[in-house]
LOKEFI-199453 format. One record per residue: residue in one letter; x, y, z of N, C-alpha, C in turn. Coordinates in steps of 0.02 Angstrom, whole numbers, plus 32768, in hexadecimal, padded with zeros to 4 digits. Layout:
N
AXYZXYZXYZ
...
***
This chain:
132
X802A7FC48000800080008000802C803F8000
X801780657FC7804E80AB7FC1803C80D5801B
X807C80EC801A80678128805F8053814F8049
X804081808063802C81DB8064805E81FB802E
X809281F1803E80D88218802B80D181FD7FDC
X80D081BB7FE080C381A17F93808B81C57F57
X805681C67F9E801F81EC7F7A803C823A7F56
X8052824E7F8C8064828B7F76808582997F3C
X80C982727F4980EE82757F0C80EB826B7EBA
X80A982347ECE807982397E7C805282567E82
X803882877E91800E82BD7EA17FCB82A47E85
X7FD282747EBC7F82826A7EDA7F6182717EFE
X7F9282917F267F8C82EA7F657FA6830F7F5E
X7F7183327F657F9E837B7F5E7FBE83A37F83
X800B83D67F71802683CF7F948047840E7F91
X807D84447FBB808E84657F9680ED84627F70
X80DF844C7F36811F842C7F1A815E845E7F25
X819C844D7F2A81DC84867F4181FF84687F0A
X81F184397EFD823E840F7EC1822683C17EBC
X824883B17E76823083707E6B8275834F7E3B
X827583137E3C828783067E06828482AA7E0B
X829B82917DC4826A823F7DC9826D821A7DE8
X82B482287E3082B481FE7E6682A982107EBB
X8295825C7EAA828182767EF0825D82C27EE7
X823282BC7F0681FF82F57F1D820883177F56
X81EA83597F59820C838B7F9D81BE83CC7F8F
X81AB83BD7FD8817483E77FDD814E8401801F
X814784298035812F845B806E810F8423809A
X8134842180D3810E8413811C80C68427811F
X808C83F7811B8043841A813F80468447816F
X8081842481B9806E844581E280C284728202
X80E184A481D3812084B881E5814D84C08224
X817684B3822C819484CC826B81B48506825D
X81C08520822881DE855A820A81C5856B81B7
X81B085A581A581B085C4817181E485A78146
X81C5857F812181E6855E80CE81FC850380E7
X81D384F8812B81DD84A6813281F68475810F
X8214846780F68210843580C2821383EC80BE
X81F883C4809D8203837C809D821F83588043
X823F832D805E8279831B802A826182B78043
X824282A77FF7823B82737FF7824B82407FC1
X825D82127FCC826C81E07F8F822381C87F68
X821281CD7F2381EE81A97F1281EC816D7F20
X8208812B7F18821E81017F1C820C80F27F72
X81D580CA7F8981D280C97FBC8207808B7FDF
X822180BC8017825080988057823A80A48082
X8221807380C6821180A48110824380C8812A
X827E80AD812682CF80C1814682FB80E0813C
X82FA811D8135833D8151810F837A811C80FB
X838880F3813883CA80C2811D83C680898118
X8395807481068380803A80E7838A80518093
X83A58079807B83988084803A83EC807C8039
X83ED80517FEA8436805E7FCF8460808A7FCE
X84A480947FE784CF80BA7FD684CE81027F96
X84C480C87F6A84C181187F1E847D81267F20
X8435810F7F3A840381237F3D83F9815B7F77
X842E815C7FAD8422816D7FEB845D81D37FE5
X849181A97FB384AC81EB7F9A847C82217F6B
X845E81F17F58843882257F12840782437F34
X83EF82347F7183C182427F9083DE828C7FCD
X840082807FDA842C82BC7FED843682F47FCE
X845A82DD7F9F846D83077F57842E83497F59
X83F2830D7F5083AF83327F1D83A483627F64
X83C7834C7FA4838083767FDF83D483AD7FE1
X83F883B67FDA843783FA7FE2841B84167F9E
X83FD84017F6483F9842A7F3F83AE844D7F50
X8368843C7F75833C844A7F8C8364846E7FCB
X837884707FF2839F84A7803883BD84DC800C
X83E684E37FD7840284FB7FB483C085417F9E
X8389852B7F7E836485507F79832685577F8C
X833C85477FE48305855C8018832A85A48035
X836E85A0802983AF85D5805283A086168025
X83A785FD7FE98399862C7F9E835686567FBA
X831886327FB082E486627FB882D086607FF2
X82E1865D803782E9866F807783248668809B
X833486AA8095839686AC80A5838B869580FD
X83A98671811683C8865C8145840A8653814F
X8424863F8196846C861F81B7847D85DD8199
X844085AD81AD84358562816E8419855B817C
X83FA8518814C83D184EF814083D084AA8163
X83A584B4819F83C8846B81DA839C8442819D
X83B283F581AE839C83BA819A838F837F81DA
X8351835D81CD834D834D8211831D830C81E6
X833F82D08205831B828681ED82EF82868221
X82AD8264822C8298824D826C826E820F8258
X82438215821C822D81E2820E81FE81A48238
X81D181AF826581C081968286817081958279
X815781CC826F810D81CB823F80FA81B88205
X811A81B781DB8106819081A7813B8173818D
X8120813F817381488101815D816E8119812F
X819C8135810A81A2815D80D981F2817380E9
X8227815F80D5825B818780D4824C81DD80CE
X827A821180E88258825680E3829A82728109
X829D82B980E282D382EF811282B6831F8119
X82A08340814E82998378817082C983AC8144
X82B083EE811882D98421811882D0845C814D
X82E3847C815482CD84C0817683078505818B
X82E8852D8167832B857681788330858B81AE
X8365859181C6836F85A08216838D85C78216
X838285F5824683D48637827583DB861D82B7
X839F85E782C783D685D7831883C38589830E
X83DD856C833D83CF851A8332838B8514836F
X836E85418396833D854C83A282FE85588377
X8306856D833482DF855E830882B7852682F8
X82E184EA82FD82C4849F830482BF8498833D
X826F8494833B82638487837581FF84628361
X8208841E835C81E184028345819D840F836F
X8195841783AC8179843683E4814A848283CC
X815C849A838C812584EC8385814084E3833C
X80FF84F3832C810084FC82EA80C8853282D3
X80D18545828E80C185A28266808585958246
X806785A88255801C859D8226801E85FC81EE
X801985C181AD802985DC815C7FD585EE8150
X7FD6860281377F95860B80FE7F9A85F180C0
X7F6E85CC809B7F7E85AE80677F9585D78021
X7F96861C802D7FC3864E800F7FF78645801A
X8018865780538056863D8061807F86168065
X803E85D98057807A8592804A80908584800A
X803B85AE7FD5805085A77FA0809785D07F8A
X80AB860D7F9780D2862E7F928103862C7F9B
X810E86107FE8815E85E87FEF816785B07FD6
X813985827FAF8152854D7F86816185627F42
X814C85927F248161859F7EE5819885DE7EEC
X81AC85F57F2781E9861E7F24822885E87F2E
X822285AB7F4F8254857F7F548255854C7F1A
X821685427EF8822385237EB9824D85487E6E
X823C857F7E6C826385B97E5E82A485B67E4B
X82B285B77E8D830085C17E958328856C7EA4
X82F6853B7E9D831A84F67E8E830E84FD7E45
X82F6850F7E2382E284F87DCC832485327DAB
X832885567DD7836A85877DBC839D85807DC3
X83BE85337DF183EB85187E0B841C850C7DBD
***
């Protein structure tokens, strides 16, 4: 049975997209802990970040520094923490998120967007990944 994340990624939910390409998808947190949330997922369903092969597990990196890359671009920050936790859904997944303090992550409070605003910060960070 596909997960959620699966769903998403063939957009058979909808979602708000940040970057794509034919082996991984990257798209806005429902519920943010920070302005421009991001999630970085493998098509290819794995439950286990490291349960996945070596060159599958690089490429998968690769694709989420080039998604941080232009989360930094169209919301300048200090960085872009990355944070595995993986415990809700079955679904390999990386946490993006722009930070100035490491108090920023803080899974505990999170930003309620307007669906203006989510639309907006997903197509200012898709943007500036498609201009990569």
């Amino acid at each position: 049975m596909a997960t959620i994340f699966s769903k998403i990624a063939a957009g058979e939910i909808p979602s708000y997209k940040c970057a794509e390409s034919d082996k991984f998808y990257a798209f806005l947190d429902i519920n943010p802990v920070v302005k421009a949330h991001t999630l970085v997922v493998p098509r290819k369903e794995v439950d286990y970040i490291f349960d996945m092969a070596d060159d599958e597990l690089a490429e998968f990196e690769v694709f989420a520094k080039q998604v941080a890359l232009a989360i930094r671009k169209a919301f300048p920050c200090k960085k872009v923490a990355q944070v595995v936790l993986g415990l809700e859904v079955d679904h390999a997944h990386i946490h993006l998120m722009p930070i100035n303090t490491e108090g920023d992550v803080d899974f505990h409070k999170h930003v309620k967007l307007t669906d203006e605003e989510m639309k907006d910060t997903a197509a200012r960070i898709l943007k500036e990944f498609e201009a990569l």
